[in-house]
C-alpha positions as a Markdown table, in Angstrom:
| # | Residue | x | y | z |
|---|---|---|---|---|
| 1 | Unk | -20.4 | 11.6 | 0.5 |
| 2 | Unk | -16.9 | 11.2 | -1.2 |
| 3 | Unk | -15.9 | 15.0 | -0.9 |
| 4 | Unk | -12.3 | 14.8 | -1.5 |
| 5 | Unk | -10.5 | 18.4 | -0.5 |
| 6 | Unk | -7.4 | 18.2 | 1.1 |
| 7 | Unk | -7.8 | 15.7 | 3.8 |
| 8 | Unk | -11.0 | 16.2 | 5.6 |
| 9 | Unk | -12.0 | 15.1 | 8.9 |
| 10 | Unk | -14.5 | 11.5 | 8.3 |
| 11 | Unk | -18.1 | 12.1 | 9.8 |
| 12 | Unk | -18.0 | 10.5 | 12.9 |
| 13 | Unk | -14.7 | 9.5 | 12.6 |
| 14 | Unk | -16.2 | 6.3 | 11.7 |
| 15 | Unk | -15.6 | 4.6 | 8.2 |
| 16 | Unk | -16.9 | 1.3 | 7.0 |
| 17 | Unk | -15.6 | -0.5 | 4.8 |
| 18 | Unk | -18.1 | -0.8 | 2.3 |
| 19 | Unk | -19.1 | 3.2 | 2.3 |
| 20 | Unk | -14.8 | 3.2 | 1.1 |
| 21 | Unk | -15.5 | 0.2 | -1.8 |
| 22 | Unk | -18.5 | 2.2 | -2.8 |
| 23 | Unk | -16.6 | 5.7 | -2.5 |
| 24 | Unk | -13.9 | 4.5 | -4.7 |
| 25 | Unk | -15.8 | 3.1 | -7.6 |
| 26 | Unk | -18.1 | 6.4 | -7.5 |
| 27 | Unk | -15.1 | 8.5 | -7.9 |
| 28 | Unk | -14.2 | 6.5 | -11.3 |
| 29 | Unk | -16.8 | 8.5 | -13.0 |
| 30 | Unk | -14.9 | 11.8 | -12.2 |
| 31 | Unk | -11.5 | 10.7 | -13.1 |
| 32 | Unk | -11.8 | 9.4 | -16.4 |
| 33 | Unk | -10.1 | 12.4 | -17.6 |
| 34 | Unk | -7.0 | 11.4 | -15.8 |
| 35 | Unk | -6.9 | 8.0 | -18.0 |
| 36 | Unk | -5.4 | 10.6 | -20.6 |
| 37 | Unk | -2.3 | 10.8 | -18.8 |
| 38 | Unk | 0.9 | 9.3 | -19.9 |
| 39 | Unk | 1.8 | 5.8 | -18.6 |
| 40 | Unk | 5.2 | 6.5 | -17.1 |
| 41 | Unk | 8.4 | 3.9 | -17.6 |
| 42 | Unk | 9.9 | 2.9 | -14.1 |
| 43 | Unk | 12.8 | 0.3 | -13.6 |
| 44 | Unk | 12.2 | -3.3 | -11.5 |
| 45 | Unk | 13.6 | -3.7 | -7.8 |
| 46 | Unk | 15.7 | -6.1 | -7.5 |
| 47 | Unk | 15.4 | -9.0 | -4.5 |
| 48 | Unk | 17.7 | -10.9 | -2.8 |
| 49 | Unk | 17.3 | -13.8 | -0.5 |
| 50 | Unk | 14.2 | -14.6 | 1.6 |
| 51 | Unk | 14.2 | -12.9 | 5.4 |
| 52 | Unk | 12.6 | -12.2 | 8.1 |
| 53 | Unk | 8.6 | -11.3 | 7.8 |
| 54 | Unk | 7.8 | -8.4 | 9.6 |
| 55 | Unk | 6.0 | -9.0 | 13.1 |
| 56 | Unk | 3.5 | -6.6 | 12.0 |
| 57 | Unk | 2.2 | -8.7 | 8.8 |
| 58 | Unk | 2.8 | -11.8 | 11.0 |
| 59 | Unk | 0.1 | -10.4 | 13.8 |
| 60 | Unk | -2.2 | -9.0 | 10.8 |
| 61 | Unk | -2.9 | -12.5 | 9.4 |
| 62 | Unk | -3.4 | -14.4 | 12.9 |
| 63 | Unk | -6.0 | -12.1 | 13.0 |
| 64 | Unk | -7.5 | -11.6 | 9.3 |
| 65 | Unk | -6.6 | -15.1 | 7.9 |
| 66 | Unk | -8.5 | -14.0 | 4.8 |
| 67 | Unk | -6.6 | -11.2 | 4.1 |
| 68 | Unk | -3.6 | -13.6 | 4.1 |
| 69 | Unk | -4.5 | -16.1 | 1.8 |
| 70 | Unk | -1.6 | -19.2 | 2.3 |
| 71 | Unk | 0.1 | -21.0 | -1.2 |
| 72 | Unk | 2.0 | -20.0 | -4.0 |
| 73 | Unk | 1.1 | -18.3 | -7.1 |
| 74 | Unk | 3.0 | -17.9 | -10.3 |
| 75 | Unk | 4.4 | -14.0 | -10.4 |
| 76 | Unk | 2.5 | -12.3 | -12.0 |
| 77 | Unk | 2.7 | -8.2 | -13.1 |
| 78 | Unk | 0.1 | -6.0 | -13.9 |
| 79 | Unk | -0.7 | -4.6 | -17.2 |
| 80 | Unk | -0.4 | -0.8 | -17.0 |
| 81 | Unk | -3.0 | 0.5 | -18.9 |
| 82 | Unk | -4.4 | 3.8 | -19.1 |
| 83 | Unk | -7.4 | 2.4 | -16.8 |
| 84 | Unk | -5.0 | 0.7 | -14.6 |
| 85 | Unk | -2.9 | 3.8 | -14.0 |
| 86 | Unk | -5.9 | 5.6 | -13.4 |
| 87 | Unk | -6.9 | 3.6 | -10.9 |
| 88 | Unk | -3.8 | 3.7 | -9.2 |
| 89 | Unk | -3.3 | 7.4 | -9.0 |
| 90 | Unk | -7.4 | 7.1 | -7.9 |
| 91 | Unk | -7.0 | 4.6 | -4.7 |
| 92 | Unk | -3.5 | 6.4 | -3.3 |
| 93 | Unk | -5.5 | 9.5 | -3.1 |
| 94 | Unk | -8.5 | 8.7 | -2.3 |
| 95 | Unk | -7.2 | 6.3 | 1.0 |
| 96 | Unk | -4.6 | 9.5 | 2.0 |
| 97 | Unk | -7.2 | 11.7 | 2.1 |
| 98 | Unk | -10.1 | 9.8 | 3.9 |
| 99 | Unk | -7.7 | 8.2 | 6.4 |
| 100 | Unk | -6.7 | 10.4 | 9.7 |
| 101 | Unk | -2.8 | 10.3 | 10.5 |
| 102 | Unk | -2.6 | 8.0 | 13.6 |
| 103 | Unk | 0.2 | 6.6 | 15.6 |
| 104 | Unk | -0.2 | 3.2 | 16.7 |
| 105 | Unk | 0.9 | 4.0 | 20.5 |
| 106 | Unk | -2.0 | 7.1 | 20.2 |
| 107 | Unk | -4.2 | 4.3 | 18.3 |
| 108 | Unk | -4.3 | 1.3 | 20.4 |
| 109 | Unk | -1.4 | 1.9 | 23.0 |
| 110 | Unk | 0.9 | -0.1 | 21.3 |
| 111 | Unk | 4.2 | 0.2 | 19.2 |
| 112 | Unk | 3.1 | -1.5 | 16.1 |
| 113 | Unk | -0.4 | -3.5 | 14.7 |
| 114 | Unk | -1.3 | -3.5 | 11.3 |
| 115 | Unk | -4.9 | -3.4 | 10.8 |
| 116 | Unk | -7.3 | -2.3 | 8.2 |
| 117 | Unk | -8.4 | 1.1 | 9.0 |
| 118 | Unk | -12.2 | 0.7 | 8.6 |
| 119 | Unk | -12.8 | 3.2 | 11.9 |
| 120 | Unk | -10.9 | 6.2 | 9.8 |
| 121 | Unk | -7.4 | 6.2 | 11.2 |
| 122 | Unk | -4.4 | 4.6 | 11.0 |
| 123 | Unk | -0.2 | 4.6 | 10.6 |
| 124 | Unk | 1.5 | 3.9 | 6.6 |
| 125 | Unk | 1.1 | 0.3 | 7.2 |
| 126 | Unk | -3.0 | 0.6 | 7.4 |
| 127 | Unk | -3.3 | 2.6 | 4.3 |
| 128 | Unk | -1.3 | 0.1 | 2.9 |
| 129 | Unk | -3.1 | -2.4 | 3.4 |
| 130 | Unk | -6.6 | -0.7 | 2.8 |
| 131 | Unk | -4.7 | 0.5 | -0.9 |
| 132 | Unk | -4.2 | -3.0 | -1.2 |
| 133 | Unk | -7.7 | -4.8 | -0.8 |
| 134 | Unk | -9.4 | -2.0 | -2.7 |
| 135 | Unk | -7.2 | -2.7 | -5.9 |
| 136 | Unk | -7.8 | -6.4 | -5.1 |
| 137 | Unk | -12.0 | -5.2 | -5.2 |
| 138 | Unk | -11.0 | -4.0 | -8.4 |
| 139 | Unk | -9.6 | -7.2 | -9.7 |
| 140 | Unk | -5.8 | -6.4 | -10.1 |
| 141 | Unk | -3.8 | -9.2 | -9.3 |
| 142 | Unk | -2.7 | -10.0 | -6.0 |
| 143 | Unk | 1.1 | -10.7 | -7.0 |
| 144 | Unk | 1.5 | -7.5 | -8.4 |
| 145 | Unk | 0.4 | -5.7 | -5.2 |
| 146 | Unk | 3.4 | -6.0 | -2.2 |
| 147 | Unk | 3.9 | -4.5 | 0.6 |
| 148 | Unk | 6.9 | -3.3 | 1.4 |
| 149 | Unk | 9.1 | -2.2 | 4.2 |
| 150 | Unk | 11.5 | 1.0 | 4.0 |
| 151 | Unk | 13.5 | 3.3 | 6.0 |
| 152 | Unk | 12.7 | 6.8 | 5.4 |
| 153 | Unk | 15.1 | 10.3 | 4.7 |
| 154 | Unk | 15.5 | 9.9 | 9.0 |
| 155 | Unk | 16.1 | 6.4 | 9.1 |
| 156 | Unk | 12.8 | 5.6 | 10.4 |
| 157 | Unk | 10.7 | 2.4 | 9.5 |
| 158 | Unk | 7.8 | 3.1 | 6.7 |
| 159 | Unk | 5.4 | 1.1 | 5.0 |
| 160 | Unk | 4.5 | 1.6 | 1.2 |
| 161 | Unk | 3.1 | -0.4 | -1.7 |
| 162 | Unk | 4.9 | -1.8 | -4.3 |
| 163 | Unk | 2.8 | -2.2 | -8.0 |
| 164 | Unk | 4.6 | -4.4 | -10.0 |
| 165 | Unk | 3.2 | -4.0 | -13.6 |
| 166 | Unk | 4.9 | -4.5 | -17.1 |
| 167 | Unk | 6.4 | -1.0 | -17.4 |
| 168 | Unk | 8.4 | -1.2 | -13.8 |
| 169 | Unk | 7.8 | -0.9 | -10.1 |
| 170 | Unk | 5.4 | 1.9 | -8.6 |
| 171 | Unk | 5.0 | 2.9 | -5.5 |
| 172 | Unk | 1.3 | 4.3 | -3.5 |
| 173 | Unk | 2.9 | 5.8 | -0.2 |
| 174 | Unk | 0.7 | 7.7 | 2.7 |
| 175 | Unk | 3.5 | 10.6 | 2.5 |
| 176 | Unk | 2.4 | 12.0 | -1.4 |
| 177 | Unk | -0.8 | 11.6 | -3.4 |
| 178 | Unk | 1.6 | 11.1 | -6.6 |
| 179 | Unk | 2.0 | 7.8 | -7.9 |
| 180 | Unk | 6.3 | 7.4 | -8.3 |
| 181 | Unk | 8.8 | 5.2 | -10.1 |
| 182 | Unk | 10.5 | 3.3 | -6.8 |
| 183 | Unk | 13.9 | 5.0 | -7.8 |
| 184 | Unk | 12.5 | 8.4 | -7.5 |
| 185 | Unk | 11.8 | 8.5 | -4.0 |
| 186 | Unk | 13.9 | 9.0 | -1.0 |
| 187 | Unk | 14.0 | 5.8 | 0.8 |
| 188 | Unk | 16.1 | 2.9 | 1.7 |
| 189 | Unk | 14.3 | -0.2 | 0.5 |
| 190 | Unk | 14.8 | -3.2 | 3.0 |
| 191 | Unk | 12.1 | -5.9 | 2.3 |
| 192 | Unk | 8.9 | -6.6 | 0.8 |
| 193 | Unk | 6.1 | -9.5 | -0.2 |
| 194 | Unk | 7.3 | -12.2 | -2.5 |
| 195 | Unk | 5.4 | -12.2 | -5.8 |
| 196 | Unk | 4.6 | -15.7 | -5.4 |
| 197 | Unk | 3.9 | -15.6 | -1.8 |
| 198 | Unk | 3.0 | -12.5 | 0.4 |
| 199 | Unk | 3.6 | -14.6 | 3.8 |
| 200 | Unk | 7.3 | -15.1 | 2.5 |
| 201 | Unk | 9.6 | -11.8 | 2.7 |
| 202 | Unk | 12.7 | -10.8 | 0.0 |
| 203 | Unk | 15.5 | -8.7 | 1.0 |
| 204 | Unk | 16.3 | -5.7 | -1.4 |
| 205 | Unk | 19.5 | -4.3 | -1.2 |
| 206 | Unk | 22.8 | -5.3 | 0.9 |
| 207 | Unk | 21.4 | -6.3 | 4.2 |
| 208 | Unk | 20.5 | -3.9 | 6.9 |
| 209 | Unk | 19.2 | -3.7 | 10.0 |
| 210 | Unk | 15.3 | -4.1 | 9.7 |
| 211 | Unk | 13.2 | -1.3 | 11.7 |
| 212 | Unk | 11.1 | -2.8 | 14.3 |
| 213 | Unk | 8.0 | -1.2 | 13.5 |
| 214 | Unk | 7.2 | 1.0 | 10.7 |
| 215 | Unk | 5.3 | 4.4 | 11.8 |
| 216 | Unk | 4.9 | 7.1 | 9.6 |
């Protein structure tokens, strides 16, 4: 049942992937009134040179080569739509409220993995990644969809996504249901997924020092 109040506790604990798929296309029904909603302006992130890929994302695709497809594409943005937005508001708060807030150390006594979180919990990087192959279920394009490494208001390492569509960059982010303009949040943006690649990395910004693992 896709009861969405607050952020309830999954039955079981236990959530399959396919109950989610089916969860989030039931719940399109219900939000067709949010289509209505104006289809905000944002400005683009500028990328520097390539760097480093995260460990995390490295250990990810040794393990879910399919999730990790290899070859270039040609960039490509989405087309933000009144459906499209609505579906992007729909999936960040859908996966924020059927995921349980896990550390990695608490999850799988380790300091970092990046997994999908089809048993129900997870850290920012898993709901990342489940955000991002539930908008790929829905057909958006895989170019427009990065993930993207930050440091947060304490300095600490934090996973979001990065939607990059033809009216700016947006960000789905584990820490608020609200979809935001990149600029409007309050994080220092260090790397993310090449459009044309996600296995290559871009620096954004003057360089810093990377986190080693993102957590929140």
């Amino acid at each position: 049942m896709c009861v969405l109040l607050g952020r309830p506790v999954l039955a079981g604990s236990v959530v399959a992937l396919s109950v989610l798929l089916s969860c989030a296309s039931g719940q399109a029904a219900s939000q067709r009134h949010s289509r209505h909603a104006p289809i905000p302006q944002a400005t683009s992130i500028s990328v520097g040179d390539q760097t480093l890929t995260p460990w995390g994302w490295a250990d990810f695709c040794n393990r879910n080569a399919d999730e990790c497809p290899a070859g270039a594409l040609p960039a490509e943005d989405l087309e933000l739509t009144a459906r499209s937005w609505s579906s992007l508001r729909r999936i960040n708060a859908l996966v924020n409220a059927m995921i349980q807030p896990l550390s990695d150390m608490d999850h799988w006594n380790v300091l970092d993995r990046w997994d999908i979180p089809t048993d129900g919990r997870g850290d920012c990087e898993d709901y990342v990644l489940l955000k991002r192959k539930l908008l790929l279920a829905e057909g958006f394009p895989r170019q427009a969809l990065l993930v993207t490494v930050v440091k947060d208001e304490n300095g600490e390492g934090h996973a979001i996504l990065t939607v990059k569509t033809d009216r700016g960059d947006f960000i789905l982010d584990n820490m608020r249901d609200e979809v935001k303009a990149w600029s409007q949040l309050p994080y220092r943006f260090v790397k993310r997924q090449s459009q044309t690649d996600p296995n290559v990395w871009e620096q954004i910004g003057e360089p810093t020092s990377a986190p080693l693992i993102v957590s929140r």
